[in-house]
C-alpha positions as CSV (number, residue, x, y, z in Angstrom):
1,X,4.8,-4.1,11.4
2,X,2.3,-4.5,14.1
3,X,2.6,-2.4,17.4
4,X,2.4,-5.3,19.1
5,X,5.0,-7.6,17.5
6,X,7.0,-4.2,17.4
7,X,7.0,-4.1,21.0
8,X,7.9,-7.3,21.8
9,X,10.7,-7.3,19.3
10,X,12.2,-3.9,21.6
11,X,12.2,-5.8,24.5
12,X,14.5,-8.7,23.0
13,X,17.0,-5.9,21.6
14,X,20.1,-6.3,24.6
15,X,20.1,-2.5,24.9
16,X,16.5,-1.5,25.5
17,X,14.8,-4.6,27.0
18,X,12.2,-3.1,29.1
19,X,13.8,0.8,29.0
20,X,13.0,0.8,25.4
21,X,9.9,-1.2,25.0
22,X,7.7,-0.1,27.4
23,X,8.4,3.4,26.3
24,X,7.6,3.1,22.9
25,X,4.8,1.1,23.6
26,X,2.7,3.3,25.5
27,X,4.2,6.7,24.4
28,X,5.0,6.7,20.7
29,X,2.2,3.6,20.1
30,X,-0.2,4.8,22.1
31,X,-0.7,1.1,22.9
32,X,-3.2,0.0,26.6
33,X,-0.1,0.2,29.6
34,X,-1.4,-3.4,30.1
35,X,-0.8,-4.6,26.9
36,X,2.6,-2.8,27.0
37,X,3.9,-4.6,29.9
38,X,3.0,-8.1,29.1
39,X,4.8,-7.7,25.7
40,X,7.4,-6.2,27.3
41,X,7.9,-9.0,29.9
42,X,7.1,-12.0,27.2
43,X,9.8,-10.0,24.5
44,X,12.5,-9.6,27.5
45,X,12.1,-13.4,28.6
46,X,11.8,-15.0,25.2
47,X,15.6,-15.1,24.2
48,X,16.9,-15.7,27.8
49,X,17.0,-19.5,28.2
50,X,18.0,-19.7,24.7
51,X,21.3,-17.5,25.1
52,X,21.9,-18.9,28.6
53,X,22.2,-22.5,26.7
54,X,24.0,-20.6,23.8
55,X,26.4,-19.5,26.7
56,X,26.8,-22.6,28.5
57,X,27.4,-24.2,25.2
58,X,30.2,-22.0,23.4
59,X,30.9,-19.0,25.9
60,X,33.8,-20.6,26.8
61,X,35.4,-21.1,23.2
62,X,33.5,-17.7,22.3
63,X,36.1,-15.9,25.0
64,X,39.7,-17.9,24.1
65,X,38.9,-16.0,20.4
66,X,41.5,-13.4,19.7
67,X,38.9,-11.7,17.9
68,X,36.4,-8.4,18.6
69,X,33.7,-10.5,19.8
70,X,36.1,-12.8,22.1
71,X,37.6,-9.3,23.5
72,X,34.1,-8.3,24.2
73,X,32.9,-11.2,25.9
74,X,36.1,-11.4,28.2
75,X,35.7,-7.6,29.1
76,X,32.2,-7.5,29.9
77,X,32.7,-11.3,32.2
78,X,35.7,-9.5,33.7
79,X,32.8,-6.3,34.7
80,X,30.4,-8.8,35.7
81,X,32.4,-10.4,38.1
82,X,34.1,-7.6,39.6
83,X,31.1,-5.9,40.3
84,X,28.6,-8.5,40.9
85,X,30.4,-11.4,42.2
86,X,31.2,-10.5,45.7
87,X,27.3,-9.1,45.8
88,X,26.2,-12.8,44.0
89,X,28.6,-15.0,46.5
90,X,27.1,-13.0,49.5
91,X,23.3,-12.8,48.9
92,X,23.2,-15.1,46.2
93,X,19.2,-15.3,44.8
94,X,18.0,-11.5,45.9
95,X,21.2,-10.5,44.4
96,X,20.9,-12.2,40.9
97,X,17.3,-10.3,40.9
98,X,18.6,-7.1,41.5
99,X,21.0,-7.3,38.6
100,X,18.1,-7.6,36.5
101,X,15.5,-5.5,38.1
102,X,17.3,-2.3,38.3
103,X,16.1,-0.2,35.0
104,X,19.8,1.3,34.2
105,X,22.2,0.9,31.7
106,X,24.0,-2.3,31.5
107,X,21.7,-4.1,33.9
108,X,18.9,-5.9,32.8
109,X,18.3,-9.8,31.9
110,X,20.8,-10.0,29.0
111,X,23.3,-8.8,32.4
112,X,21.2,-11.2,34.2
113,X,22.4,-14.2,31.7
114,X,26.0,-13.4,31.5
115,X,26.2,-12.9,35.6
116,X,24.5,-16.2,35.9
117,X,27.0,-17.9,33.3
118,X,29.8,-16.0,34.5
119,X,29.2,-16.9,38.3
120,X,28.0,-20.6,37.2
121,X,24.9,-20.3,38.9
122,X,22.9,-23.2,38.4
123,X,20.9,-22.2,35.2
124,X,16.9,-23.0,37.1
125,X,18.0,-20.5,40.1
126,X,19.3,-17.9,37.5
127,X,16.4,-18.2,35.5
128,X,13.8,-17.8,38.5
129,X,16.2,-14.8,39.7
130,X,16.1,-13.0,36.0
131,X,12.4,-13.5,35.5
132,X,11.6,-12.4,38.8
133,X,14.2,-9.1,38.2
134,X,11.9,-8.6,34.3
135,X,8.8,-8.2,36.2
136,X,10.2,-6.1,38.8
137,X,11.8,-3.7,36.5
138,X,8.7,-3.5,34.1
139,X,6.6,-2.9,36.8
140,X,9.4,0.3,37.4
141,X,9.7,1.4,33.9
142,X,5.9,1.0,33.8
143,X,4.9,3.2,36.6
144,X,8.3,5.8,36.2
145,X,6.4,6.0,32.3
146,X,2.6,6.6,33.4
147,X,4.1,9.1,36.0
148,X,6.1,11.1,33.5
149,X,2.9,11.3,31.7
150,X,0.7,12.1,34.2
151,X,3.6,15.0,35.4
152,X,3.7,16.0,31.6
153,X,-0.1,17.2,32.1
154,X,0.7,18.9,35.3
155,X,3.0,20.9,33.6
């Protein structure tokens, strides 16, 4: 598979987006950080307007399932709201971003969607909010990578 297809494919996985891509790209595929991060951007934002539709569409129905993937759904709408809802109602667009653009675990632009489905946040302003969020956090991962490199040489 091509190191660039292979790249952008990480960056769609839901957990290692832009952790994972950028990464690999530049460390284990010795690929240009350039390259890396526009991949990594274009991989992350590909499948978001598709599953926020998927969501809008059958979430709903998804989470009255008695099944593994209805309990799943419920719990991690129940998280989202809990700990992003007051933040979302209060500050609304800057909030939305930050979801997104922190580079931890369970944050990110697959969060983003859900957040923006679970708070019914009209889908353009959640869209604007989780692309703005992917840049910022590749531009994080991005520079936290090149400096772990750089430190790496140091040492």
């Amino acid at each position: 598979m091509p190191d660039a297809l292979l790249t952008l494919l990480a960056a769609m996985t839901p957990l290692g987006e832009l952790r994972l891509s950028i990464p690999l790209g530049i460390l284990t595929l010795d690929m240009p950080w350039p390259l890396v991060l526009a991949l990594s951007i274009a991989g992350n934002l590909l499948p978001i307007p598709l599953l926020l539709l998927a969501l809008r569409t059958i979430g709903g129905r998804v989470e009255r399932m008695d099944n593994a993937l209805g309990s799943l759904l419920r719990w991690r709408t129940r998280s989202v709201q809990e700990r992003w809802g007051p933040r979302i109602g209060r500050y609304g667009f800057p909030a939305i971003v930050l979801v997104v653009a922190i580079p931890l675990p369970l944050t990110g632009a697959w969060t983003g969607i859900l957040t923006v489905w679970a708070l019914r946040v009209p889908a353009t302003r959640g869209l604007a909010a989780i692309a703005t969020g992917v840049v910022i956090a590749g531009t994080i991962v991005t520079a936290a990578t090149l400096a772990g490199i750089e430190l790496v040489k140091i040492l």
